[in-house]
Backbone of each chain as ProteinMPNN parsed JSONL, in Angstrom:
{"seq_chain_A": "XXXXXXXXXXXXXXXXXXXXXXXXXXXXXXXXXXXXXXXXXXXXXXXXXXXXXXXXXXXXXXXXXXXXXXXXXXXXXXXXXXXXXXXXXXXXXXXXXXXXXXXXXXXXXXXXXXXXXXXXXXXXXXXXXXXXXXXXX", "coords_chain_A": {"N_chain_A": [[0.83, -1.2, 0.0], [2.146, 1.463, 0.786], [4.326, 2.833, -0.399], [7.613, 2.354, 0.108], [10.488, 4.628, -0.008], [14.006, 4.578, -1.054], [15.968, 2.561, 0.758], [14.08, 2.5, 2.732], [12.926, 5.114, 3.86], [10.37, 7.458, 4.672], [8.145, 9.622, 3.048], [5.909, 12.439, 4.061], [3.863, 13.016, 3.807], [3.207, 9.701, 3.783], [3.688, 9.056, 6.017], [2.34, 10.37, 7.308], [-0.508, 9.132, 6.499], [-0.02, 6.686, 7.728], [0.327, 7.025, 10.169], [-2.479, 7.938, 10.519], [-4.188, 5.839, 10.039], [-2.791, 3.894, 12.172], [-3.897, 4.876, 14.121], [-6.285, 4.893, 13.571], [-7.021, 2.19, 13.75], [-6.191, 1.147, 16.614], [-7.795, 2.532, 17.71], [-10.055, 1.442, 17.654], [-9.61, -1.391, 18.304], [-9.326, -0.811, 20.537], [-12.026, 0.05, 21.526], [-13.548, -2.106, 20.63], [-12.591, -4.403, 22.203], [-13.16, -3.21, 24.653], [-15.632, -3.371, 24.445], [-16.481, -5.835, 24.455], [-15.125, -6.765, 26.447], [-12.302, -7.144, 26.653], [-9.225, -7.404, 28.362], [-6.969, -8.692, 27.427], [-6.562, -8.172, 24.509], [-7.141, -4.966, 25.041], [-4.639, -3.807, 26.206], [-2.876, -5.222, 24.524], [-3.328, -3.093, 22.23], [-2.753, -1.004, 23.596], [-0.138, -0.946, 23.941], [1.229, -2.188, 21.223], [0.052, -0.269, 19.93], [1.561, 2.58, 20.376], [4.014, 1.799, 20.292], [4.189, 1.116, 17.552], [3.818, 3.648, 16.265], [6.322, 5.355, 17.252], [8.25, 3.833, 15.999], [7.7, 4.301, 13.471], [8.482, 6.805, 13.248], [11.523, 6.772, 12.817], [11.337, 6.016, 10.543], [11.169, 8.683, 9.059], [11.182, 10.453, 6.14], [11.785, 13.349, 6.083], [11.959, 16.36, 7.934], [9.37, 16.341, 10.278], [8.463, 18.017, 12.73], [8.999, 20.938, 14.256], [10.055, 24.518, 15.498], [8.256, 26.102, 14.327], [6.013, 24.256, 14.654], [5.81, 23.24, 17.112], [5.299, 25.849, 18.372], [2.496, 26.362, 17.249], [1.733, 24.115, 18.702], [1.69, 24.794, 21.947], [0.065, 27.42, 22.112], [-2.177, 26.469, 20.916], [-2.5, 24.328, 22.278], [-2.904, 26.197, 25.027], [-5.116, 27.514, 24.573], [-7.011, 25.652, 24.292], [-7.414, 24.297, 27.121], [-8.096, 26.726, 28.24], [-10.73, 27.11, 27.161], [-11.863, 24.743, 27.648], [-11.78, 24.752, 30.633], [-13.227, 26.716, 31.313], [-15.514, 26.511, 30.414], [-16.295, 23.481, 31.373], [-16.603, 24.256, 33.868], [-18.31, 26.185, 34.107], [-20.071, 24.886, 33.322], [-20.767, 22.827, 34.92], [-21.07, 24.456, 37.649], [-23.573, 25.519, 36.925], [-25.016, 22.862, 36.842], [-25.017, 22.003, 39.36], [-26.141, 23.871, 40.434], [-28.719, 23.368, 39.494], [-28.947, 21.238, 40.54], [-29.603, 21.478, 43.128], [-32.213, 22.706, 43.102], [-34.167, 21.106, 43.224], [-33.554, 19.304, 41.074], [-31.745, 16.626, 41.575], [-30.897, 14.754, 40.275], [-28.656, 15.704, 39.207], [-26.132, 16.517, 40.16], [-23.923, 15.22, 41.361], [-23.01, 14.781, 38.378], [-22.471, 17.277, 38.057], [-20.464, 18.002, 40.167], [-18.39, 16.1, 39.221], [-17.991, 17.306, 36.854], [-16.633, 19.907, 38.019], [-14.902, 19.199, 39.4], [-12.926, 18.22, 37.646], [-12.31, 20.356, 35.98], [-11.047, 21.785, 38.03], [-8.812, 19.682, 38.809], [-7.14, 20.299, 36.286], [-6.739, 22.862, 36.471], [-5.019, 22.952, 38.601], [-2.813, 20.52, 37.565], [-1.969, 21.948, 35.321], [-0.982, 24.374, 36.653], [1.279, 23.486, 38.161], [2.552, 22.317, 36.224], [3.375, 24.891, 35.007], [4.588, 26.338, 36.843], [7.165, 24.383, 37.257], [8.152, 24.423, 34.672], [8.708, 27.188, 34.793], [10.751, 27.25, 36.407], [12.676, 26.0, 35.174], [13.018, 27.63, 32.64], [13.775, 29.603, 33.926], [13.647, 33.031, 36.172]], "CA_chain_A": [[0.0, 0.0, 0.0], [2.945, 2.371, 1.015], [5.689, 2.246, -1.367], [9.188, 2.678, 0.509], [11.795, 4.788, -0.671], [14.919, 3.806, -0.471], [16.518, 2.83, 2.652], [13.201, 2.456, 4.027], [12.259, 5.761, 4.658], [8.932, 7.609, 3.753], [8.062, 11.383, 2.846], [5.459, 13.376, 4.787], [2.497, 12.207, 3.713], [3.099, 8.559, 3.622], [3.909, 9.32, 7.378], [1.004, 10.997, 8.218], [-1.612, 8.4, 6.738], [0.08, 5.492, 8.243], [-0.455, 7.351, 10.989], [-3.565, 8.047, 10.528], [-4.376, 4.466, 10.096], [-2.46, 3.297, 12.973], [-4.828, 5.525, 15.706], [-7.726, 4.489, 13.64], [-6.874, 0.836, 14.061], [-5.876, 1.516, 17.697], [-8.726, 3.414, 18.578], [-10.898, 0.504, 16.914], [-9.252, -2.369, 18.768], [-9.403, -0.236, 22.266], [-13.456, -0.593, 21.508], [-14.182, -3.54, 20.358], [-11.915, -4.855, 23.62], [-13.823, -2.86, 26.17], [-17.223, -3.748, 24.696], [-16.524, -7.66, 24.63], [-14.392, -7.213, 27.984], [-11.568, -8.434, 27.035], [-8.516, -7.106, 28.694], [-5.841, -8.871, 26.738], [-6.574, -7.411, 23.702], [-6.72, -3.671, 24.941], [-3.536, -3.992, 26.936], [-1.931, -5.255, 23.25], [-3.215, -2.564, 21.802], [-2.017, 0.05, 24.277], [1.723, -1.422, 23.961], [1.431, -2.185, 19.902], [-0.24, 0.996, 18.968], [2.555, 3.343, 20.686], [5.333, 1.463, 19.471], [4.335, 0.959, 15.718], [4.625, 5.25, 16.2], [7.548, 5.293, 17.472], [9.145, 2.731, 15.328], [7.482, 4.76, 12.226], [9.398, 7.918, 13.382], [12.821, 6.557, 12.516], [11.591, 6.11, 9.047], [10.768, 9.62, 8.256], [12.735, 11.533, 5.709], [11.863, 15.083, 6.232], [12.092, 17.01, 9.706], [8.239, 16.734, 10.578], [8.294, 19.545, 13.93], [10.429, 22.593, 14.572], [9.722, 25.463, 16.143], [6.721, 26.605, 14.267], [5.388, 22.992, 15.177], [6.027, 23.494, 18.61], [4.848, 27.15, 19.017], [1.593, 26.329, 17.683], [0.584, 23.221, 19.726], [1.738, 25.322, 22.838], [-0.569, 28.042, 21.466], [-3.938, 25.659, 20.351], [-2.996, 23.912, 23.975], [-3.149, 27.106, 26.569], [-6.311, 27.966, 24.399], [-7.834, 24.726, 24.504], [-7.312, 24.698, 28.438], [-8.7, 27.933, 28.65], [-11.845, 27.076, 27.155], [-12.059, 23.574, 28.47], [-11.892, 25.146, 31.608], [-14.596, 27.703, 31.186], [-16.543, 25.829, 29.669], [-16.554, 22.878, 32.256], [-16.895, 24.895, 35.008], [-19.435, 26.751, 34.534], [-21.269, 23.924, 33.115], [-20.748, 22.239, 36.325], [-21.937, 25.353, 38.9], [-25.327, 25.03, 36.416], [-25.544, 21.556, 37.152], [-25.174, 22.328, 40.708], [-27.26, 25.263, 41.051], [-30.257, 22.794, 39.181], [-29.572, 19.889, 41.77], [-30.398, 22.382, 44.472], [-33.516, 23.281, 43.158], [-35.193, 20.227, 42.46], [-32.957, 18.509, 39.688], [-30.955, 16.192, 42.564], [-29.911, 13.922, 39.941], [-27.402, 16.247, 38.172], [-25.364, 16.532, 41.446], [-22.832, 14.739, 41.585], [-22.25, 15.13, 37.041], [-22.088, 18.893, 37.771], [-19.098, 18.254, 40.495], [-17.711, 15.642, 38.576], [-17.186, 18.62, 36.079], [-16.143, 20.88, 38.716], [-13.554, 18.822, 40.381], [-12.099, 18.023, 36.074], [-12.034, 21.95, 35.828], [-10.02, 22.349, 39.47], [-7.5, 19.345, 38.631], [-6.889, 20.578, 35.28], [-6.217, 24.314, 36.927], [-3.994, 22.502, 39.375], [-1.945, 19.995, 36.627], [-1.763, 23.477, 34.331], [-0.043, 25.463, 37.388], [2.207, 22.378, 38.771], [3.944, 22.532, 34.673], [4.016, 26.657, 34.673], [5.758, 26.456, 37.915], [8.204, 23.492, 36.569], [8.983, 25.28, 33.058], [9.052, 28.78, 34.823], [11.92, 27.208, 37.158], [13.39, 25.274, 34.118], [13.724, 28.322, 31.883], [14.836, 30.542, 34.963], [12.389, 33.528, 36.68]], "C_chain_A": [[0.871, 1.259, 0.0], [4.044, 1.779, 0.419], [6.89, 3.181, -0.52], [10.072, 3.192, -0.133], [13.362, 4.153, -0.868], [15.635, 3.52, 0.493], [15.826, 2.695, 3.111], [12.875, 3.333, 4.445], [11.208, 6.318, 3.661], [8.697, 9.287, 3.865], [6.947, 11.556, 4.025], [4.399, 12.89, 4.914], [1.839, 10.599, 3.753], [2.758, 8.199, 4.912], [2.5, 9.35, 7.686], [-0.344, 10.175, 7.756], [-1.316, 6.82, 7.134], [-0.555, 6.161, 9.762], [-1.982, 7.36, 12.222], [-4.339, 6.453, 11.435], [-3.811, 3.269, 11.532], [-3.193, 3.917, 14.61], [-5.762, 5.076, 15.051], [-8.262, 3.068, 14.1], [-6.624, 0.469, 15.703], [-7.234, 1.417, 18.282], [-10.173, 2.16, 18.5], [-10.785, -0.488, 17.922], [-9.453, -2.083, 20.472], [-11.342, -0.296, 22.471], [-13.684, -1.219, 21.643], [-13.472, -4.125, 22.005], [-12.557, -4.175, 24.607], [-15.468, -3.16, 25.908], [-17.304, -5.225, 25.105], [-15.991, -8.112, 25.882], [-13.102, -7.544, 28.07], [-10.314, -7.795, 27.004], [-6.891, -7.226, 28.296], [-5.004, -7.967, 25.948], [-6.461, -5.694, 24.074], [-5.577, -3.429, 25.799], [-2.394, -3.73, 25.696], [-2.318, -4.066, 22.267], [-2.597, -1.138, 21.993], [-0.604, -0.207, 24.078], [2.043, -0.94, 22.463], [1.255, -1.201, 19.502], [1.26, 2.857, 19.11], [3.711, 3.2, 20.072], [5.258, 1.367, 17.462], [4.199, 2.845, 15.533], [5.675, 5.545, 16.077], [8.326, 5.307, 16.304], [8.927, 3.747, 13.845], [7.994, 6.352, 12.338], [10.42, 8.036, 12.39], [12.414, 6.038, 11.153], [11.228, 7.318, 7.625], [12.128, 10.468, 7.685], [12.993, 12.869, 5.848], [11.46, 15.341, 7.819], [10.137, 17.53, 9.116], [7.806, 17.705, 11.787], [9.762, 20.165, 14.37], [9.493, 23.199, 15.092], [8.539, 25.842, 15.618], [5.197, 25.783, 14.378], [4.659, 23.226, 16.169], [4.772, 24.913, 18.931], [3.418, 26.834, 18.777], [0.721, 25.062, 18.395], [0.988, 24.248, 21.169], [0.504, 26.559, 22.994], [-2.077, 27.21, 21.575], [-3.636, 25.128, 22.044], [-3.52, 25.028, 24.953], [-4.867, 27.644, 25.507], [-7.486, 26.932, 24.818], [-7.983, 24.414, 26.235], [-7.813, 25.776, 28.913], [-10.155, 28.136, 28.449], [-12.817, 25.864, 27.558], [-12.523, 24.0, 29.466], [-12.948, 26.0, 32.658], [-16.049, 27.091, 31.061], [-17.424, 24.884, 30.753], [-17.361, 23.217, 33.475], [-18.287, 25.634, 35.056], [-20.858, 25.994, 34.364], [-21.631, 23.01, 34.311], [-21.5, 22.707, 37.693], [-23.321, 24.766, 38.124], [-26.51, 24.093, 36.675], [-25.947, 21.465, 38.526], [-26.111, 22.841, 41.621], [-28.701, 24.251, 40.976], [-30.294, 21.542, 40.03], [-30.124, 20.308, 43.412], [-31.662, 22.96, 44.683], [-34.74, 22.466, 42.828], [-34.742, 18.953, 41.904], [-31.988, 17.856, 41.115], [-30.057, 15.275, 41.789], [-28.964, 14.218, 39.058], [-26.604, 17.012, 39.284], [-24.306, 16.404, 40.932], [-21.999, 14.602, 39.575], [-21.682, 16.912, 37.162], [-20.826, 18.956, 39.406], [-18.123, 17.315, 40.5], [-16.713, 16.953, 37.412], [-16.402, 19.467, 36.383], [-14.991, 20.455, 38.988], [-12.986, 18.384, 38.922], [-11.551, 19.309, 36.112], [-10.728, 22.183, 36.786], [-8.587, 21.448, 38.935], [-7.255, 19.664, 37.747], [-5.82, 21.935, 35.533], [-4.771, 23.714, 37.695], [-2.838, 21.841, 38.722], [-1.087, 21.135, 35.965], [-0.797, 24.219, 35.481], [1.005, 24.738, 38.196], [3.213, 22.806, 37.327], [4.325, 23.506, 34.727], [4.973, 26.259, 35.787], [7.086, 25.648, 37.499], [8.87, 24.211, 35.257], [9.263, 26.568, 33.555], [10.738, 28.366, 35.561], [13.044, 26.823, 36.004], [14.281, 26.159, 33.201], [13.555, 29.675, 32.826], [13.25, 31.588, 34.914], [11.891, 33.175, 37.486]], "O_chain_A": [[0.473, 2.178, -0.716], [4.57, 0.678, 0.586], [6.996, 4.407, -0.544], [10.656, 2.467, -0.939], [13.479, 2.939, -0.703], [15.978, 4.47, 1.196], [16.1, 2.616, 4.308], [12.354, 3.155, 5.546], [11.033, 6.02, 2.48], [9.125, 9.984, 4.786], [7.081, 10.79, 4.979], [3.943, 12.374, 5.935], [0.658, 10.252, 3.756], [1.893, 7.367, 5.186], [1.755, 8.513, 8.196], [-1.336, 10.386, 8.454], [-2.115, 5.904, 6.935], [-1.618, 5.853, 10.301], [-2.354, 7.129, 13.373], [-4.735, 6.138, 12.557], [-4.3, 2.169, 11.787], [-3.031, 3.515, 15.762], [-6.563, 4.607, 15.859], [-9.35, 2.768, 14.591], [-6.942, -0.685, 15.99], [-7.699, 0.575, 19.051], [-11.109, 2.166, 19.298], [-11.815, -0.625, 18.583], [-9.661, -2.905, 21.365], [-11.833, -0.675, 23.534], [-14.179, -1.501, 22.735], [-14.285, -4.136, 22.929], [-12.445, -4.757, 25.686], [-16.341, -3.192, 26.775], [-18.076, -5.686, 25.946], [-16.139, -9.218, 26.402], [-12.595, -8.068, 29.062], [-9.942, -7.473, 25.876], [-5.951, -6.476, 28.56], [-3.927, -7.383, 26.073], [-5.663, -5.079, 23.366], [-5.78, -2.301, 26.249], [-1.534, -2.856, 25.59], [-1.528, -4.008, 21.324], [-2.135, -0.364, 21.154], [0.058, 0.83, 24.11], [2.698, 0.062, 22.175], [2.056, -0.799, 18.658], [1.605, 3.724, 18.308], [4.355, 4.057, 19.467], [6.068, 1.524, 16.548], [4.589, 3.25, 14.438], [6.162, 5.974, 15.032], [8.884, 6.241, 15.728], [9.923, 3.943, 13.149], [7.813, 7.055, 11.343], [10.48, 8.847, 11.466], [13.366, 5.542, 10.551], [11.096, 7.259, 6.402], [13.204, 10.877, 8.12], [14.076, 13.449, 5.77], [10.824, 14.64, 8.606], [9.698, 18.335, 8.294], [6.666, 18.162, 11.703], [10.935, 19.909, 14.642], [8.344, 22.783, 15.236], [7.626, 25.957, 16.436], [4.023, 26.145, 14.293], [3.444, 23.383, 16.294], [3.709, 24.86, 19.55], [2.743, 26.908, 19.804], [-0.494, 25.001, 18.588], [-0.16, 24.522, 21.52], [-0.01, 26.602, 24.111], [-2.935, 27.522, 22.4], [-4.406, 25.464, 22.944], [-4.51, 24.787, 25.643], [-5.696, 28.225, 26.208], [-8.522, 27.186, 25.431], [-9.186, 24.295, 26.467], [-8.004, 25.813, 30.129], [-10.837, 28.921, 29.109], [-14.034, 25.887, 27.739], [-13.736, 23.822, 29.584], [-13.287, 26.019, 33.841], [-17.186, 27.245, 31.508], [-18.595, 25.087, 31.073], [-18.376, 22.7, 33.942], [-19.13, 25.588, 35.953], [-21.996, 26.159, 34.801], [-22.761, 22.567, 34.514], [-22.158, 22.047, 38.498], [-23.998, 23.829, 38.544], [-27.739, 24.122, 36.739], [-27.01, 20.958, 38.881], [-26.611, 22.604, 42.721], [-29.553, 24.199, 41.862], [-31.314, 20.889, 40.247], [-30.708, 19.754, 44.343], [-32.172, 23.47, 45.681], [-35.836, 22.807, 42.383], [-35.248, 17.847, 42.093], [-31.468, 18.765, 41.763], [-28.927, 14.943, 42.148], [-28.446, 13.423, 38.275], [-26.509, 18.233, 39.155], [-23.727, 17.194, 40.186], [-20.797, 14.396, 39.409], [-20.804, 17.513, 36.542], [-20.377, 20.075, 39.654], [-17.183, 17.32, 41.295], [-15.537, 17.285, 37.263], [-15.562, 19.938, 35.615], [-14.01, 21.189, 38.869], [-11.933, 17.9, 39.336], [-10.336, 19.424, 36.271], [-9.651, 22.645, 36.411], [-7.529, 22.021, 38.676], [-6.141, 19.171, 37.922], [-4.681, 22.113, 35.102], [-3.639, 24.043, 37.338], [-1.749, 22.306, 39.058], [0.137, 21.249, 36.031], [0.257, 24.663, 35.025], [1.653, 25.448, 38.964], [4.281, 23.417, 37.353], [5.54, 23.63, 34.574], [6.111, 25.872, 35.521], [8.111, 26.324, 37.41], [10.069, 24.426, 35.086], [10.05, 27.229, 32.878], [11.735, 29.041, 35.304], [14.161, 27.34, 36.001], [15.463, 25.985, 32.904], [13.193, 30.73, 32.306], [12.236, 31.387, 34.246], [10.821, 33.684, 37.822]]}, "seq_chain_B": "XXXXXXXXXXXXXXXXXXXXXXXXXXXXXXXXXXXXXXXXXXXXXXXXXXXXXXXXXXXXXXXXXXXXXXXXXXX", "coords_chain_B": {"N_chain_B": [[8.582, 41.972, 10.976], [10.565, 42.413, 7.96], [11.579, 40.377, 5.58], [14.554, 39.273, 3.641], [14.41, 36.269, 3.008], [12.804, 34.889, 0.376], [14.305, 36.04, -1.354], [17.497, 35.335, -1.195], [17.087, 32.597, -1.294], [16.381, 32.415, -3.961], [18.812, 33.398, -5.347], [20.37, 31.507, -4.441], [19.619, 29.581, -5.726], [17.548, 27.433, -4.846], [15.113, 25.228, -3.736], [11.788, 25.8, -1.885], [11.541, 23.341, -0.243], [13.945, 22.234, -0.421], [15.712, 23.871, 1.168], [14.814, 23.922, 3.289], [14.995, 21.278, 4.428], [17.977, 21.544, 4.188], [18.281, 22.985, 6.607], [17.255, 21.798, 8.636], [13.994, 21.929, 9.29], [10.753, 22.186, 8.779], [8.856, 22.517, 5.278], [6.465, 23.824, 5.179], [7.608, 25.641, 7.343], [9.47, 27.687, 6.041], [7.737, 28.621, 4.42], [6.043, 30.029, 6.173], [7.086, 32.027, 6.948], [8.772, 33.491, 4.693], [6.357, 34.08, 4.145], [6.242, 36.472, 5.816], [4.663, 35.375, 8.004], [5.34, 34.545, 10.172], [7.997, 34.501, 12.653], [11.046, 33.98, 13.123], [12.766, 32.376, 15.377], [15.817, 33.394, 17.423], [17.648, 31.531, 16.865], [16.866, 29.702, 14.874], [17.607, 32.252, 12.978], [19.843, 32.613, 12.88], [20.819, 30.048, 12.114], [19.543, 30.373, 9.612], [20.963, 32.491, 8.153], [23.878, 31.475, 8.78], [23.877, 29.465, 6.875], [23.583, 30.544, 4.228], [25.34, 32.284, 4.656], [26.004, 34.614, 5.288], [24.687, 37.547, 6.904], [22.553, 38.029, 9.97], [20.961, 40.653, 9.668], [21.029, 40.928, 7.317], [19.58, 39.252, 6.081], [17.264, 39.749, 7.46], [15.068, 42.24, 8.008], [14.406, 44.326, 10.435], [11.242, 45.459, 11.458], [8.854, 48.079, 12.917], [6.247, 48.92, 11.918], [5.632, 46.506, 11.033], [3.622, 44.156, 12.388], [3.809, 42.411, 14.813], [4.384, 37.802, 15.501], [2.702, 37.752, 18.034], [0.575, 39.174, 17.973], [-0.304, 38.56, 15.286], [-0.71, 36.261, 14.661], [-0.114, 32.769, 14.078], [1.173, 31.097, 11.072]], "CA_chain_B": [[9.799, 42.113, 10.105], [10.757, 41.879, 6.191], [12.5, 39.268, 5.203], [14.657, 38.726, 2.159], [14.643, 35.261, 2.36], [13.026, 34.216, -0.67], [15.599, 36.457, -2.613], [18.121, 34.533, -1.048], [16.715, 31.215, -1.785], [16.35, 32.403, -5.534], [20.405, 33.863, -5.948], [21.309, 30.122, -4.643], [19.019, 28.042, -6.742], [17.13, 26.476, -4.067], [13.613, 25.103, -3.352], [11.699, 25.587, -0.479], [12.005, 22.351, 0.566], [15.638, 22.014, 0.081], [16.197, 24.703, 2.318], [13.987, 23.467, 5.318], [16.28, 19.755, 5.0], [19.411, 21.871, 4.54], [18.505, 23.727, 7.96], [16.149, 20.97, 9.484], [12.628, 22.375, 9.445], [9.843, 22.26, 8.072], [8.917, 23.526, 4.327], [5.956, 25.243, 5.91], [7.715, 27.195, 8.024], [9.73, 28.313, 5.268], [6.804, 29.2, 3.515], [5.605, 31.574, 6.764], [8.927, 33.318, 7.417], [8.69, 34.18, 3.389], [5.128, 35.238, 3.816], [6.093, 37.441, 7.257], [3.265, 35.062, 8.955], [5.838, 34.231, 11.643], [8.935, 35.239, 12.59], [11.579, 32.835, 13.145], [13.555, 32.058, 16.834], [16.925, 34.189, 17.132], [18.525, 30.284, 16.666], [16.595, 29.717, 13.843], [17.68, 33.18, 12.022], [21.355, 32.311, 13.114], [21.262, 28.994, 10.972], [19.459, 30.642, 7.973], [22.272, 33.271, 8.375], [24.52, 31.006, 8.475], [23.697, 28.689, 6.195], [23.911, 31.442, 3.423], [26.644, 33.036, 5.151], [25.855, 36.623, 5.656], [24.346, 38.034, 8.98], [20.628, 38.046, 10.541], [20.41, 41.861, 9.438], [21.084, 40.948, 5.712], [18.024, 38.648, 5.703], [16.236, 39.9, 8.54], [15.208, 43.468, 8.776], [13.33, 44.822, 11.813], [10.582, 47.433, 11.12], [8.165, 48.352, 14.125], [5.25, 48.873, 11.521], [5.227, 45.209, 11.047], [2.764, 43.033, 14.161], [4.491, 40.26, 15.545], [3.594, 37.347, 15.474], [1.845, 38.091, 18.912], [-0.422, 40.064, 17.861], [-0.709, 38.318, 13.981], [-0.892, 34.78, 15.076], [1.0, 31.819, 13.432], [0.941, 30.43, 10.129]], "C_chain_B": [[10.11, 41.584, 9.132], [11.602, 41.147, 6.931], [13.165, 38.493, 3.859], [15.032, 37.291, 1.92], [14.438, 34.358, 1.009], [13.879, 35.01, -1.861], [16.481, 35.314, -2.381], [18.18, 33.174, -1.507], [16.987, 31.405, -3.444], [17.652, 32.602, -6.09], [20.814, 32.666, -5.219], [20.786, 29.056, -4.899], [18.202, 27.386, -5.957], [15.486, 26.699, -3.91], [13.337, 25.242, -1.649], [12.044, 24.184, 0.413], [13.36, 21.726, 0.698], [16.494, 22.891, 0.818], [15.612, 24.28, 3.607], [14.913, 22.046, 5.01], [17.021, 20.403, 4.93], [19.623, 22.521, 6.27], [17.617, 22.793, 9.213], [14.528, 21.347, 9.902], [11.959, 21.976, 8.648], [9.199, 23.17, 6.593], [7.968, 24.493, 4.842], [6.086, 26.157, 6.72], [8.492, 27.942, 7.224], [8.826, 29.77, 4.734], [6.181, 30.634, 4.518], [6.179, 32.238, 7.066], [8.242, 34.174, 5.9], [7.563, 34.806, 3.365], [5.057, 36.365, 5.119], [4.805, 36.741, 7.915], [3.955, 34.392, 10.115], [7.243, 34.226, 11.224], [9.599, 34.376, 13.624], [12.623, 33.071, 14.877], [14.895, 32.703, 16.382], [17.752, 32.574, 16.423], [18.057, 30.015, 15.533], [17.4, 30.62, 12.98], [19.275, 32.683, 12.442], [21.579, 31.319, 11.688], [20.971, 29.488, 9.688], [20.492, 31.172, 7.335], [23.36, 32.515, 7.974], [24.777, 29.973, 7.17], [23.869, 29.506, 4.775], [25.137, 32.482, 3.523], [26.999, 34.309, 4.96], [24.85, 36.928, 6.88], [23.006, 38.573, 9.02], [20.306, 39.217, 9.725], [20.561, 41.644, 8.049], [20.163, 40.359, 4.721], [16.759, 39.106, 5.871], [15.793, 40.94, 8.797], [13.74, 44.0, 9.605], [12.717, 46.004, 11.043], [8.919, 46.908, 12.11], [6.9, 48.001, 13.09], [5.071, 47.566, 11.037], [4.784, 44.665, 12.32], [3.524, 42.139, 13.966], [3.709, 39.279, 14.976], [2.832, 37.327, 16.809], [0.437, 38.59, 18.663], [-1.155, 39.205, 16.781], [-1.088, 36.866, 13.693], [-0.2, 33.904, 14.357], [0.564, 30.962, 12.114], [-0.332, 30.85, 8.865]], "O_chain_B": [[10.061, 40.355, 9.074], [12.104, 41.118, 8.054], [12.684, 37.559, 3.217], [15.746, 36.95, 0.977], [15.215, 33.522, 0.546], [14.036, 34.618, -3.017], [16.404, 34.346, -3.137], [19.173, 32.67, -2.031], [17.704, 30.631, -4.079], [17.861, 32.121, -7.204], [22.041, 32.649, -5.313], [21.116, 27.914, -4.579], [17.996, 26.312, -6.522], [14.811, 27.728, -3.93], [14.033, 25.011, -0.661], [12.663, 24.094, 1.472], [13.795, 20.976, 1.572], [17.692, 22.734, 1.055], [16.062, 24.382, 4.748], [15.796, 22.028, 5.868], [17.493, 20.266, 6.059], [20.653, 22.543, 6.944], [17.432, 23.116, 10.386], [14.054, 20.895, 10.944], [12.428, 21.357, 7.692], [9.049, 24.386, 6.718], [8.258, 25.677, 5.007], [5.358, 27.114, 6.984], [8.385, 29.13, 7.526], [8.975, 30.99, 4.656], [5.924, 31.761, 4.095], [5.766, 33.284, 7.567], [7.481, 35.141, 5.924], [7.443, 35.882, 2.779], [4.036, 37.0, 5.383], [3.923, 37.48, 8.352], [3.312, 33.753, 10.948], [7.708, 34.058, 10.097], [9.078, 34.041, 14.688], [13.035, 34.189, 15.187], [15.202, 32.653, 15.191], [18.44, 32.722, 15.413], [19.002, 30.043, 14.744], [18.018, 30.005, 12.11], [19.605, 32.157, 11.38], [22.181, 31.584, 10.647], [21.709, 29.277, 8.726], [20.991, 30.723, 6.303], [23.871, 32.775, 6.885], [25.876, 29.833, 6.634], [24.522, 28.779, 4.025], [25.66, 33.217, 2.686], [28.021, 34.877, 4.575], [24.459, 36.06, 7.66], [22.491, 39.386, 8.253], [19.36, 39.023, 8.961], [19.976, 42.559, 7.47], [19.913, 40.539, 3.529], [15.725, 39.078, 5.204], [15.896, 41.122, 10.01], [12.534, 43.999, 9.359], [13.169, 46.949, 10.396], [8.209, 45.906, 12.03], [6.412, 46.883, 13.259], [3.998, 47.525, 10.436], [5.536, 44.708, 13.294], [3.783, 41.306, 13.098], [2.733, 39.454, 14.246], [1.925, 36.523, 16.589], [-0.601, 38.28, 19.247], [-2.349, 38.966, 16.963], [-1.653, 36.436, 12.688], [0.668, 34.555, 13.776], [-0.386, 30.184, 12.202], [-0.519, 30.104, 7.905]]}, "name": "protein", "num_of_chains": 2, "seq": "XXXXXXXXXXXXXXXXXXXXXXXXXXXXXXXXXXXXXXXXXXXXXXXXXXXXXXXXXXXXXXXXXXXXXXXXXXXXXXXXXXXXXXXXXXXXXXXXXXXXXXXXXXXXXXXXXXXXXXXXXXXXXXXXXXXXXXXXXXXXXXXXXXXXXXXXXXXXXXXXXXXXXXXXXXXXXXXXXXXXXXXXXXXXXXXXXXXXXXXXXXXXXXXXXXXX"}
């Protein structure tokens, strides 16, 4: 299906729909194994699916992340955290506010949400503190 | 901040993408340096620099009335 250059390695795109194919197959096998139960199988797929990444690293020919890689997952992350966060949370008080008034059985989902929101805040300011010490300040 | 890199690229024959493997990047970031849609790490502009072998300010020139990318966002 994927034709090898020489040496075994593969351009950009060959990369990126093995890829593809190797989280869809993943993500497939991590299903089917938790609907049928069966613990083997999503164990082997947690091991196999990481490593056939890996392993398909060391056969790329072109530099797939640099710096303008980098900058914007750092970027799409503190946004996505920022609206995660918002988002959660307030969807959570809502839930809260309506198990107090009646609604009892959206309790404990609206500080499930709450307490996602808080460790999230808490994970998020454990790394700043670690990278602020890391790159000095 | 301008940037005469794709002169450069053109007075030594080269494609974008044989300049991002000669310096290790990516062709699309080539492509947003050349379009001023982001503006490259001092270590970055060192290697381009170098790699053509004339100095940050000969590629690279600062002008205020250009937004960051702070402001202009990435890519």
């Amino acid at each position: 299906m994927y034709v090898l250059h020489e040496g075994g390695v593969m351009d950009r795109k060959e990369v990126t729909w093995c890829r593809i194919i190797i989280v869809l197959v993943m993500g497939a096998l991590i299903g089917w194994s938790v609907s049928v139960g069966n613990i083997v199988l999503l164990v082997v797929a947690f091991i196999v699916g990481p490593l056939a990444l890996y392993l398909l690293r060391s056969r790329i020919e072109e530099v797939m992340e640099d710096e303008r890689i980098h900058l914007i997952h750092e970027k799409a992350s503190a946004r996505t955290m920022q609206v995660f966060v918002v988002i959660t949370a307030s969807l959570g008080a809502i839930l809260i506010a309506l198990s107090r008034s009646g609604y009892a059985d959206f309790s404990q989902s609206g500080f499930t949400l709450v307490y996602s929101a808080c460790a999230l805040l808490i994970l998020h300011l454990i790394f700043r503190g670690y990278y602020r010490r890391k790159y000095g300040g | 901040m301008k940037t005469k890199l794709k002169v450069y690229r053109a007075m030594h024959d080269l494609r974008q993408e044989d300049l991002a493997r000669e310096i290790g990047i990516t062709r699309q970031t080539i492509i947003a340096i050349e379009k001023g849609k982001y503006n490259p790490s001092l270590e970055l502009a060192f290697k381009i620099a170098r790699y053509f072998e004339v100095t940050i300010e000969d590629i690279f020139v600062y002008d205020q009335s250009f937004r960051s990318i702070e402001g202009k966002g990435v890519g």
